[in-house]
N, C-alpha and C positions, 0 to 999 in steps of 0.2 A: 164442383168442390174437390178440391185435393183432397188423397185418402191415402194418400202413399210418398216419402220421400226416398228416393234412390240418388245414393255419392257413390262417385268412383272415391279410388285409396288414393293409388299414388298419385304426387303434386297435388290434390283435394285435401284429404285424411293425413296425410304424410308427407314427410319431407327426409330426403338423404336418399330415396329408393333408386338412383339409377347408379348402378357398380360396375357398368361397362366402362367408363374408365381405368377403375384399378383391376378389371378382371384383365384388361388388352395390356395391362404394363405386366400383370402379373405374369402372363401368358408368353411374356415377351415381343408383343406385336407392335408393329408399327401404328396400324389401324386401327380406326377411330371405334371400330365397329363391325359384329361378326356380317353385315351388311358387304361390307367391303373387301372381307376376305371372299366370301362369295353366295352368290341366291340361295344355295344349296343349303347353303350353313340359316341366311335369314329365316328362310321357309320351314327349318325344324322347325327351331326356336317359335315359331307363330304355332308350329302344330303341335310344342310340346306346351305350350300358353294352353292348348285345347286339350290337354291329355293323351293325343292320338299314340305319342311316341316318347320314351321314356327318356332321362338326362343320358343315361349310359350311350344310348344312339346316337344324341346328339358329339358326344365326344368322340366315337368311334367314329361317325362323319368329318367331323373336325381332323382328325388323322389321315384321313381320305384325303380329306381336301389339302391338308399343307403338308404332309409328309412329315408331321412332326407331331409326336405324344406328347398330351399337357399336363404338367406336373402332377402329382401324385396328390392328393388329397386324402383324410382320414373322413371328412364328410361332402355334402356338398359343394362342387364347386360354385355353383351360382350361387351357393348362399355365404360363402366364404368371405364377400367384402358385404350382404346386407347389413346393415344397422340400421333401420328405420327410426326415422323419429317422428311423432305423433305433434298435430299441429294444434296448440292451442287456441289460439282464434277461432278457427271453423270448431272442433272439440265445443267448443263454449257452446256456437248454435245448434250441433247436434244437440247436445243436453237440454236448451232451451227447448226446441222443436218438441223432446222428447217430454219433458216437465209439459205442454201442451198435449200432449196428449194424441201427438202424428206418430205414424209408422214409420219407423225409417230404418233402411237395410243398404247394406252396399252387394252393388253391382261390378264386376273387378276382374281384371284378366291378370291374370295372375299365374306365376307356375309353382309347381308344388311346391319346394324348397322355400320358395318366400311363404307361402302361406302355410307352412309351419313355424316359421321363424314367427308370423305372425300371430298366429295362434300362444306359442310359448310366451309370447312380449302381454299379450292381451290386449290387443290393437282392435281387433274385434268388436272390444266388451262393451263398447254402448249403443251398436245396430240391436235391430231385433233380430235380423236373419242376415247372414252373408251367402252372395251367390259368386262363386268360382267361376273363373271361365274352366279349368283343368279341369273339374269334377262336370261342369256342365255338358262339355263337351262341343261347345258354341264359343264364341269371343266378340267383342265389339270390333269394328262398328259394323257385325252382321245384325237386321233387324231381328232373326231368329232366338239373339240372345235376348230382346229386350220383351220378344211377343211370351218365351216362356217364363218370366218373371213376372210379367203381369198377368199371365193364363195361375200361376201357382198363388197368386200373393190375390187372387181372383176380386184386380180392379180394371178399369177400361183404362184406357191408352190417355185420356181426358182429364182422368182422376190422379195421375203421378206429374209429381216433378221429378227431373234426373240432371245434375249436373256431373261436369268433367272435366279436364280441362284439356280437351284433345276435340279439336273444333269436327273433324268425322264423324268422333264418338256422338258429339250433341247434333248435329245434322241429323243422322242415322236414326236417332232416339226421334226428334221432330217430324219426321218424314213419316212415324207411323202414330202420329198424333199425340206425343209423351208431349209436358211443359217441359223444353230442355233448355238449358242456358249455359254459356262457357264461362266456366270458372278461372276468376282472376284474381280475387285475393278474397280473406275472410267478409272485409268489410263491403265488399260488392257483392257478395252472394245475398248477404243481409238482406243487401236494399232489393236483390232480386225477391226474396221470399215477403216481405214487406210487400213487395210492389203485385204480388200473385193473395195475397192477403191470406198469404199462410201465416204467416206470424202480425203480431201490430209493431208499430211504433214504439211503445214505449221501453225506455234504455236501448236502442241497439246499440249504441254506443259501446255499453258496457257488455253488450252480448258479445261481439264482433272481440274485444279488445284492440283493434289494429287502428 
């Protein structure tokens, strides 16, 4: 029996979350991606996803690497183009889920700047618990993140579902025996939760709205 729902945010929960576009126009880059500019720069970015290293490092490598300082900001720069937007379809099925009576938390790699931005919007506010990758100090799709989610929220690996929609993510979760599934749109997680007989049948239509 399921006893635990775990969503990732972004592309699940929300929509508008990736600003690597307007951060590489802001920056003046040609490049699609700090990927491209170089390993050095991707490999922060993952280890500030984990908390290991602060934004400041990141930028200070960034100068390393292109021989050029990025503009001046009064706050965060990664957080400078977020605006997330919260998705209502899926929104709908949390709240149903939650109206029944299941637990459900998000699981999220996340870096600091957005999850405060998060936190001040209230994006949050209808999990029972959010688990950080920054604060965790783990990120998907290590199993490490998923074993200590389910050691603290103390269910077996057999009792959660976990969706995402980052096909690693959901392998990773699968491979230590979580129900995981890759998220595609409101109205197909539905029918997955239906089809796991966490929710029934009736309305999903109107649960889903999509």
């Amino acid at each position: 029996m399921i006893r635990l729902c775990i969503f990732d945010m972004g592309g699940v929960v929300i929509r508008n979350h990736n600003v690597t576009p307007q951060l590489m126009a802001w920056l003046g880059r040609q490049e699609n991606s700090f990927a491209e500019i170089g390993s050095r720069l991707a490999d922060a970015i993952h280890r500030h996803g984990r908390g290991e290293i602060s934004e400041k490092e990141i930028w200070d490598l960034y100068t390393l690497c292109t021989g050029e300082r990025p503009p001046d900001s009064q706050h965060s720069r990664f957080g400078k183009f977020f605006a997330p937007r919260l998705h209502d379809p899926t929104l709908r099925i949390l709240k149903r889920l939650k109206s029944a009576g299941m637990r459900i938390i998000c699981g999220t790699n996340v870096i600091d700047s957005h999850y405060k931005i998060h936190l001040r919007n209230g994006d949050y506010a209808v999990f029972d618990k959010v688990y950080p990758s920054h604060l965790m100090g783990v990120s998907k799709p290590d199993p490490e993140f998923y074993r200590r989610i389910l050691e603290n929220e103390q269910v077996q690996p057999g009792e959660a579902f976990f969706t995402d929609d980052l096909k690693e993510n959901v392998e990773a979760a699968s491979l230590i025996g979580v129900h995981a599934v890759l998220y595609r749109s409101a109205e197909d997680l539905l029918q997955q939760l239906v089809s796991l007989k966490i929710l029934d049948e009736r309305n999903t239509k109107t649960a889903s709205g999509e």
